[in-house]
LUMROMI-717494 format. One line per field, with one value per residue (C-alpha): y, x, z; residue number from 1. Coordinates in Angstrom, 2 decimals. Each point is the difference from the previous one (the first is absolute). Layout:
<recs>
py	(Y/...)
px	(X/...)
pz	(Z/...)
num	(NUM/...)
</recs>
This chain:
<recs>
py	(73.04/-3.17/-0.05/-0.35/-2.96/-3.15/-0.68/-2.59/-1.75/0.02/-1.14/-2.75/-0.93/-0.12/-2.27/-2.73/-0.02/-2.79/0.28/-0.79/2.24/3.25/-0.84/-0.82/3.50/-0.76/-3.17/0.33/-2.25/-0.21/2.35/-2.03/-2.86/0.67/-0.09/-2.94/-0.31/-0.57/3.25/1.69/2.77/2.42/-1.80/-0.16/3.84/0.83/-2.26/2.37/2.72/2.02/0.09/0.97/2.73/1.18/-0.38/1.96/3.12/-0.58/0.58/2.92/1.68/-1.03/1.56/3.18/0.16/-0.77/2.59/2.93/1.60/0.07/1.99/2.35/0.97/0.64/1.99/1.77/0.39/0.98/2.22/1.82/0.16/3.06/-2.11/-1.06/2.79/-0.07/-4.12/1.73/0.66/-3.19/-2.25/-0.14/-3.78/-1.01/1.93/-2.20/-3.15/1.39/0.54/-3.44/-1.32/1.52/-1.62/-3.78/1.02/1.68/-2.16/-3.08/-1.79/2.37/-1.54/-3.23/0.55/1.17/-2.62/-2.60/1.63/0.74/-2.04/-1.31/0.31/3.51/1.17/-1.19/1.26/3.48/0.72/-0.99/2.43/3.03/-0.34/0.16/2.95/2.06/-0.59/0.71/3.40/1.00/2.14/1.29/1.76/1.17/2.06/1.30/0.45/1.76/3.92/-0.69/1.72/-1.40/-1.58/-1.37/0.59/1.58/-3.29/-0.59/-0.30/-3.29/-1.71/0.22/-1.89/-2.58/-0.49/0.16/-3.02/-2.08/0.25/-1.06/-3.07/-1.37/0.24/-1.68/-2.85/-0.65/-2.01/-1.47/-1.61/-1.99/-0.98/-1.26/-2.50/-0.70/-0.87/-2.55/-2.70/0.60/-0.77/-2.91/-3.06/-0.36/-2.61/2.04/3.49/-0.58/0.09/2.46/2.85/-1.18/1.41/3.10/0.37/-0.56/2.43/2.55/-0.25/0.28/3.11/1.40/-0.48/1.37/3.42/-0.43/0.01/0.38/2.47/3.08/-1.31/-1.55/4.00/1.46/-2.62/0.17/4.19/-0.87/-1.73/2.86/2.79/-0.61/0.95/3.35/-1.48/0.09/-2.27/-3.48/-0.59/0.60/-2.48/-2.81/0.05/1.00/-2.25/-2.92/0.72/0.22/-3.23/-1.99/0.97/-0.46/-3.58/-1.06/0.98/-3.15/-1.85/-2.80/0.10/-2.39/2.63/-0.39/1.60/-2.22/1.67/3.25/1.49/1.25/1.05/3.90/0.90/2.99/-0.25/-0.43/-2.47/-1.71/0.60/-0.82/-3.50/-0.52/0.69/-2.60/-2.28/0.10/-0.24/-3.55/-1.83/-0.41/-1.58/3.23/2.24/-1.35/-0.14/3.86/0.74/-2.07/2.27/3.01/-0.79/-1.16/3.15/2.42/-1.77/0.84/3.93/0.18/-1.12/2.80/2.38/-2.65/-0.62/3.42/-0.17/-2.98/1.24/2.52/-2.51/-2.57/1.41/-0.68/1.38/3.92/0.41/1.15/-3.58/-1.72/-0.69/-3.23/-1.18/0.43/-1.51/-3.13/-0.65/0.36/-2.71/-2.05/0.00/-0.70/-3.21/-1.35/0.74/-1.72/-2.94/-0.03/-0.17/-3.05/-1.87/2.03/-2.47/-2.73/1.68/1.22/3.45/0.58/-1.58/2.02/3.14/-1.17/-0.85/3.62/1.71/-1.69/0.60/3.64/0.27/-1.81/2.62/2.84/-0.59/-1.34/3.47/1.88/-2.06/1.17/3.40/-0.94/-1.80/1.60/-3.63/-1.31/2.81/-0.55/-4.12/0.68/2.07/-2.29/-2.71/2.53/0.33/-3.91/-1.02/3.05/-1.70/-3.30/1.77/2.59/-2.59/-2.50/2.29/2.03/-3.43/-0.71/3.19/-0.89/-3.15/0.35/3.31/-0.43/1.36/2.83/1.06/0.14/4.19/0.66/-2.44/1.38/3.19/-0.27/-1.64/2.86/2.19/-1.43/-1.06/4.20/0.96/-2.27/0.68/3.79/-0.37/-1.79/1.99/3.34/-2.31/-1.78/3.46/1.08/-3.56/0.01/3.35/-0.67/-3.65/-0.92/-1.64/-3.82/0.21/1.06/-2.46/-3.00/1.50/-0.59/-3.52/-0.58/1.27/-2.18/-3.32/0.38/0.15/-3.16/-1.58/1.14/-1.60/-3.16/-0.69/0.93/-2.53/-2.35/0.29/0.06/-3.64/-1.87/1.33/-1.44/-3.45/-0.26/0.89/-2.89/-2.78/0.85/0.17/2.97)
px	(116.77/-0.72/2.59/2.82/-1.89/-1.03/-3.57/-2.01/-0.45/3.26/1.02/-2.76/1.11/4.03/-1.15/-1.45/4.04/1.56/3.15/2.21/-0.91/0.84/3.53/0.02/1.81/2.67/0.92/3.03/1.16/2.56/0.18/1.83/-2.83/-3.18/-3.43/-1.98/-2.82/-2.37/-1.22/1.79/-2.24/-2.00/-2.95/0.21/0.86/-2.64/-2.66/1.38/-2.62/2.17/2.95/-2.80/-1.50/4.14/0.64/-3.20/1.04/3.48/-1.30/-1.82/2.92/2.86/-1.94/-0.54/3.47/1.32/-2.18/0.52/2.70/-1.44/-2.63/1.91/1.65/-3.16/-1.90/3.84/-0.87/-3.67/0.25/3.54/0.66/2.49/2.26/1.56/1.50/1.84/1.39/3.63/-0.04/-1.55/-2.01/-2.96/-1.36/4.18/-1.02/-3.54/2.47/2.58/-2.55/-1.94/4.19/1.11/-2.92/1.47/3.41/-0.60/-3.13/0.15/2.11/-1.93/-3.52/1.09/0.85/-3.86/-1.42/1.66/-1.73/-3.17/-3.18/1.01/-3.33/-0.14/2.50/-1.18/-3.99/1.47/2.96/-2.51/-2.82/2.33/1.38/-3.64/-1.10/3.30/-0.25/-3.38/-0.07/2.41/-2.39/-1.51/3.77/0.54/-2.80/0.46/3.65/-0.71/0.08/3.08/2.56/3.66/2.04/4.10/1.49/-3.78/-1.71/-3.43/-1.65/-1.89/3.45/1.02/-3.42/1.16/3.47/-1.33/-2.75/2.43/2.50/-2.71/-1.57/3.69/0.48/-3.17/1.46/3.48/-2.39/-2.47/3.13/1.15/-3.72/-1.01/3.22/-0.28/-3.26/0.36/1.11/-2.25/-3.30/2.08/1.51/3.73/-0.08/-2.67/2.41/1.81/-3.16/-1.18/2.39/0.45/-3.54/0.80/3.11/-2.58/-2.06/2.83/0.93/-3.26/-0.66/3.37/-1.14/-3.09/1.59/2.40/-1.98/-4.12/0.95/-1.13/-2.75/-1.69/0.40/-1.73/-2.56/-0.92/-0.59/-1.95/-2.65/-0.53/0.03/-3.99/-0.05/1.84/2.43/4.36/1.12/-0.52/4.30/-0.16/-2.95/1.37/3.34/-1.23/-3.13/2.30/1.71/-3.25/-0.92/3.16/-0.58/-3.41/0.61/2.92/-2.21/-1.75/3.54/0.12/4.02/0.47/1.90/0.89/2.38/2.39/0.24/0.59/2.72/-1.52/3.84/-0.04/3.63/1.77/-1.28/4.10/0.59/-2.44/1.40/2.85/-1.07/-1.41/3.68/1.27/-2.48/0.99/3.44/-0.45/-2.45/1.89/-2.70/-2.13/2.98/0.41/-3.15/-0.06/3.07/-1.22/-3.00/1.96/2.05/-2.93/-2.30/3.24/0.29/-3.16/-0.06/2.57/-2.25/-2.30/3.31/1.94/-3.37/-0.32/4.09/-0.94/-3.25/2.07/2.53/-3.33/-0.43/-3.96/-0.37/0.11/1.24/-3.50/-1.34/2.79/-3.18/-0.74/3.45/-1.08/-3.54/1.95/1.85/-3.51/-1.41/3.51/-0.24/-3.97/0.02/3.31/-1.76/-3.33/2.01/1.88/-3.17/-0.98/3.41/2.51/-0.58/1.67/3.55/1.86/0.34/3.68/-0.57/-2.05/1.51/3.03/-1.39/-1.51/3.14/2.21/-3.15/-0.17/3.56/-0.36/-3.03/1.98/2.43/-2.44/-1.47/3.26/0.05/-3.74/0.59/-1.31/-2.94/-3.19/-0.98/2.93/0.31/-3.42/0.62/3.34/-1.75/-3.30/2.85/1.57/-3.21/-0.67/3.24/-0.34/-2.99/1.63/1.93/-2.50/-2.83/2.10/1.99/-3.01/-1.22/2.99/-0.05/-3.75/0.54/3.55/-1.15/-1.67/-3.33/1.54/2.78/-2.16/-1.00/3.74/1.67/-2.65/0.65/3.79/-0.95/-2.04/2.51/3.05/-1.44/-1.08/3.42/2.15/-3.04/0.96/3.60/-0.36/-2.63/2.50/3.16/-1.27/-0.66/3.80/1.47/-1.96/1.04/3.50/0.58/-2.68/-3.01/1.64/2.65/-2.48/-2.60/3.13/1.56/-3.71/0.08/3.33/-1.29/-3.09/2.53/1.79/-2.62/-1.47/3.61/-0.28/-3.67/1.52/2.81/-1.74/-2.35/2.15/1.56/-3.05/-0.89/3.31/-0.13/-4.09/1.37/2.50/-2.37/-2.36/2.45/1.46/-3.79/0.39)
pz	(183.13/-1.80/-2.74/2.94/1.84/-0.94/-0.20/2.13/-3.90/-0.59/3.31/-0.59/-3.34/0.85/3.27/-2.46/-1.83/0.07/2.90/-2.91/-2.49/2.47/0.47/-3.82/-0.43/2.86/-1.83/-2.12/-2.68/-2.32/-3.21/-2.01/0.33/-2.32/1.97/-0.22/-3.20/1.43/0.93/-3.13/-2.52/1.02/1.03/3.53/0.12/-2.52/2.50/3.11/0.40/2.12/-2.14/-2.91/2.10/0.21/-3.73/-1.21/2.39/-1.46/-3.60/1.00/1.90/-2.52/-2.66/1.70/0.63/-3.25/-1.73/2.97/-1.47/-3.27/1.44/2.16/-3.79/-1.80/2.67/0.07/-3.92/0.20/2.96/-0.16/-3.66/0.71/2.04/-3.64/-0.32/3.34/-0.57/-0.69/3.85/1.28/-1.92/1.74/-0.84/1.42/3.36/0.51/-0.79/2.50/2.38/-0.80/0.91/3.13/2.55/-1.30/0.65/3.08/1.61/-1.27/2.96/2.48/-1.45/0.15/3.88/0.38/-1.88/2.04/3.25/-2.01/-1.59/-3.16/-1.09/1.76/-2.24/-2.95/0.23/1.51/-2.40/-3.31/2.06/-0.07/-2.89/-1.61/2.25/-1.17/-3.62/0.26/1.57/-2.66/-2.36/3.52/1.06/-3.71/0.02/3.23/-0.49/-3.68/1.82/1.96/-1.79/-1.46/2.71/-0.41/-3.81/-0.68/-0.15/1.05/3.34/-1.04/-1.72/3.06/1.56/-2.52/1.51/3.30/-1.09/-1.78/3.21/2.01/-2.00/-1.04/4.16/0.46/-2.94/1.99/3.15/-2.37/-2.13/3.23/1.56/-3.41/-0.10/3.37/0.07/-2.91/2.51/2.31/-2.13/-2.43/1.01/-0.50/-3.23/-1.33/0.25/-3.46/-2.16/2.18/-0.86/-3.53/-0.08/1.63/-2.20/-2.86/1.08/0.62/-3.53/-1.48/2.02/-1.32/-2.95/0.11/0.95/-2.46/-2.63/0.33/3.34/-1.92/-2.18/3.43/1.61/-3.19/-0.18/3.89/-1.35/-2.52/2.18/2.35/-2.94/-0.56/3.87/-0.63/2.57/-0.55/2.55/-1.96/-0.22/4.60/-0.27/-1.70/1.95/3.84/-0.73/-0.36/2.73/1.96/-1.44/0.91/3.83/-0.01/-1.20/2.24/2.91/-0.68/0.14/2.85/1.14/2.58/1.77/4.15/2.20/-0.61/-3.01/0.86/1.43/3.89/0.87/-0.58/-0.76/-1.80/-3.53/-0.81/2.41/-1.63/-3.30/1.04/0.93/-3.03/-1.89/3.12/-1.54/-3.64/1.22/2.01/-2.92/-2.77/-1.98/0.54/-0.50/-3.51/-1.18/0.95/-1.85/-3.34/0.37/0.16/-2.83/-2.78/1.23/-0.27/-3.83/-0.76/1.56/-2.55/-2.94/-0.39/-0.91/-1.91/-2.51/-0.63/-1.23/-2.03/-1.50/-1.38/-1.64/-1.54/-3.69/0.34/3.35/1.55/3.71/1.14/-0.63/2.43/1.77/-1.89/0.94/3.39/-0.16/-1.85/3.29/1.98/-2.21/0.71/3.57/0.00/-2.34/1.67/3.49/-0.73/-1.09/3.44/1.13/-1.01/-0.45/2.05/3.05/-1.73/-0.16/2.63/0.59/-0.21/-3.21/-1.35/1.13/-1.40/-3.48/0.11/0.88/-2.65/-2.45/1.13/-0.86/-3.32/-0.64/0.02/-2.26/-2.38/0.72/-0.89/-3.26/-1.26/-1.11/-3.58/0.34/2.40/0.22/1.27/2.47/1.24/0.35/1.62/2.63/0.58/0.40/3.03/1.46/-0.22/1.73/2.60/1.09/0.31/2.77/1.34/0.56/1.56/2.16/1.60/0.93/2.03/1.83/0.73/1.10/1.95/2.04/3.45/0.08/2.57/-2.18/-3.54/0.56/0.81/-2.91/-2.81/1.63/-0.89/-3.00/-1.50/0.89/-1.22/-3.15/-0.86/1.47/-2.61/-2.39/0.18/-0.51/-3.64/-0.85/0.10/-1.11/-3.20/-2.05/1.30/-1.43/-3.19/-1.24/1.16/-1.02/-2.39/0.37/-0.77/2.54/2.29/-0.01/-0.59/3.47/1.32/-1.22/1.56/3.66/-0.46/-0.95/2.83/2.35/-1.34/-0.08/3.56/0.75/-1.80/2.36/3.31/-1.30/-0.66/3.41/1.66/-2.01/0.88/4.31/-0.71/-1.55/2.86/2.66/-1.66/0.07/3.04/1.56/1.96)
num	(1/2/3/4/5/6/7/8/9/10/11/12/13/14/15/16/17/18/19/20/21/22/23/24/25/26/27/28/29/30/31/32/33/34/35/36/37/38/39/40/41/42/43/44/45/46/47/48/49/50/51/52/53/54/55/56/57/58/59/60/61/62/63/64/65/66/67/68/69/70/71/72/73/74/75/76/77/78/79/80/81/82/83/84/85/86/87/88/89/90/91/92/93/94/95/96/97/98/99/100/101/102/103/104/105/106/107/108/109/110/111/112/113/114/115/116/117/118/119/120/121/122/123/124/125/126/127/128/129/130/131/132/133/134/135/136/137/138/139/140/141/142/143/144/145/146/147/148/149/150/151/152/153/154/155/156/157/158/159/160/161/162/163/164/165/166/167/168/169/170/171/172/173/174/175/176/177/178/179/180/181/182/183/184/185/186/187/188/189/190/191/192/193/194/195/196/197/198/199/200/201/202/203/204/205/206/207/208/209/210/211/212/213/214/215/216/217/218/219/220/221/222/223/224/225/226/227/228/229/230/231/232/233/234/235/236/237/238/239/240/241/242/243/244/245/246/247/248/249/250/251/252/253/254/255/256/257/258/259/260/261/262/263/264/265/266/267/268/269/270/271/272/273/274/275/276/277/278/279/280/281/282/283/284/285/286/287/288/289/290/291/292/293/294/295/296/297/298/299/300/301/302/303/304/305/306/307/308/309/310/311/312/313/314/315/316/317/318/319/320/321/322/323/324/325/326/327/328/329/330/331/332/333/334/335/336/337/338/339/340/341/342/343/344/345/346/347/348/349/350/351/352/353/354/355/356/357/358/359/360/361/362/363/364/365/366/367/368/369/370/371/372/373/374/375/376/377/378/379/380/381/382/383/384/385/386/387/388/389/390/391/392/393/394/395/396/397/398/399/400/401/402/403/404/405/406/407/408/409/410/411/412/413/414/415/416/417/418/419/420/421/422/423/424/425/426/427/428/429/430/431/432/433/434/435/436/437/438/439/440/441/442/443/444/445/446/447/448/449/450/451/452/453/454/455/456/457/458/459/460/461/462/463/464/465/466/467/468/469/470/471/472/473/474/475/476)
</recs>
């Protein structure tokens, strides 16, 4: 199959590379130094027609994703309106989340294993093709499924078919997560990473966004165009379309993929888990950019519960429009990433991940404070999202950059899976901590976590500067 070799173009093309520029992604510098200027901005990544071809299938998948589970609730509304009644048992929108959860707690290191063995390009196409076909055969298994009679607590045939689909394409999302980081470094030079995934960050945001707050409005407009055509599947069009779309493009992605980057070693998918953890556990650089990524995404898994708490305390706001909170971190994390983009490479990383951490910090008690004023509560959290970038952006550069290309499928691996585990754990405790210390304390004892772990990236940067400075003058 094509998508798991390397064409006789691509071979062509990668055989006219510079020598120097395919070790550029073995070559490791020091974080605490800022890349050179002269290949700063986005320019030379916005001139790199491969990592364009990535980006535009990115857009196209991200916003499917974002606006999935926005669907799966209004073709729960339209289709099963009698499941209302039966929410005291279990609400059935929490059981397509729960079932959108448990494949990137269970899969995600498992993926990561298989994308390390697989085409990262492979993945990609195939995991964006699926996911299309199975959100587009939806309105095909309703109405097949609409004579089969009540099945567990009475519910439908076809709500199940819906549980069953979004199992399957959030299974199908755990290995395209890890392929699309790891094949970042693989189509973009190291110095040209930073700005790189400031403009996926960008676009992660803006897709976030996007299903945030124009997610339904898109699903009833993409009905509206097929109701002239007597046809009532516009909502599975516009989301398994773009799904199509996205793999369809990144089939035209050149990765200069070779063995050498794949794993050809066929061990126990836990042994080679396992060797991922062993790893994490000998690069310390790696190790804590992973656990500053933890940390900010386990902040914000926390913010979607916490704005609904303090839409409820605003005098000009209701708790059903927490959303905007939300959408003002989006916009946060997008400017501040498009400006890493074009200046990040003049600061060291550690440096800005430190400024972000103390700034996250800062953020949320200015957060705690805005209970008043809807505008203060919405600057305070644009300000959250603005720092978290400074530490996202920088951070997902170094794991890039620091991983060997035939580790990246098991690191990302771990990476996607540790990041939805300590997601989860927030996500249940911040509704527990609110009701039972307040909403203030709360987010202040969130600011205090997020000091000390930028007191902590302060002093191992420090120490890492003074052993650097000795190492200089003793020229060794």
């Amino acid at each position: 199959m094509q998508l798991f070799e390397k064409s006789e173009s691509d071979a062509e093309e990668e055989s006219q590379i510079n020598p120097d520029e395919r070790i550029t992604n073995q070559i490791t510098d020091d974080p605490m130094k800022p890349h050179s200027s002269n290949s700063s901005g986005f320019a030379p990544v916005l001139r790199n027609s491969r990592f364009l071809i990535l980006w535009s299938g990115q857009i196209f998948s991200q916003l499917a994703d974002k606006v999935y589970l926005v669907l799966m609730i209004a073709i729960i509304a339209n289709t099963f309106p009698e499941l209302k009644d039966r929410a005291s048992i279990i609400n059935p929108n929490s059981a397509i989340m729960i079932a959108f959860t448990i494949p990137a707690v269970l899969f995600g290191s498992l993926a990561g294993v298989y994308v390390n063995r697989w085409s990262k390009k492979g993945v990609l196409v195939i995991s964006n093709l699926l996911r299309g076909i199975f959100v587009l055969i939806i309105p095909s298994l309703l109405w097949l499924a609409r004579d089969f009679g009540g099945g567990w607590l009475n519910w439908p045939a076809g709500f199940f078919i819906l549980l069953g689909i979004t199992f399957l394409v959030s299974t199908l999302t755990q290995f395209f997560a890890p392929a699309e980081q790891a094949i970042i470094p693989l189509i973009v030079k190291r110095q040209h990473l930073l700005p790189a995934n400031s403009l996926y960050a960008t676009t992660m945001m803006a897709s976030l966004i996007v299903g945030f707050a124009v997610g339904e409005p898109l699903l009833v407009w993409a009905d509206s165009l097929l109701k002239p055509l007597s046809l009532d599947f516009g909502k599975e069009l516009l989301v398994g379309g773009s799904y199509i779309v996205a793999g369809l493009l990144l089939i035209l992605v050149k990765a200069k993929e070779t063995k050498k980057d794949l794993q050809t070693t066929q061990n126990h998918v836990f042994r080679d888990i396992w060797d991922g953890v062993l790893y994490l556990n000998e690069n310390r650089r790696v190790r804590n950019a992973l656990i500053q990524l933890i940390i900010l995404f386990s902040v914000f898994a926390t913010l979607p519960v916490l704005a609904v708490a303090l839409a409820e305390r605003i005098p000009d706001m209701k708790p059903e429009q927490f959303g905007r909170l939300i959408a003002a971190g989006g916009v946060g994390i997008g400017c501040v990433a498009a400006i890493i983009g074009n200046l990040g490479q003049r600061f060291s990383h550690a440096f800005l991940s430190v400024t972000g951490l103390l700034g996250v910090s800062a953020s949320l008690v200015g957060l705690s404070l805005s209970t008043g004023e809807q505008w203060l509560a919405l600057l305070m959290t644009a300000f959250l999202g603005g720092f978290a970038a400074l530490v996202i952006v920088p951070m997902q550069t170094t794991v890039q950059a620091e991983t060997p290309a035939d580790m990246r499928g098991k690191v990302f691996g771990l990476q996607n899976n540790l990041v939805n585990i300590a997601i989860s754990l927030p996500l249940a405790l911040a509704g527990t901590a609110e009701h039972h210390f307040g909403l203030r304390p709360t987010l202040v004892g969130l600011a205090g976590i997020v000091l000390l772990a930028g007191i902590f990236v302060w002093n191992l940067s420090s120490d890492r500067a003074v052993k650097s400075t000795k190492v200089d003058k003793s020229g060794r």
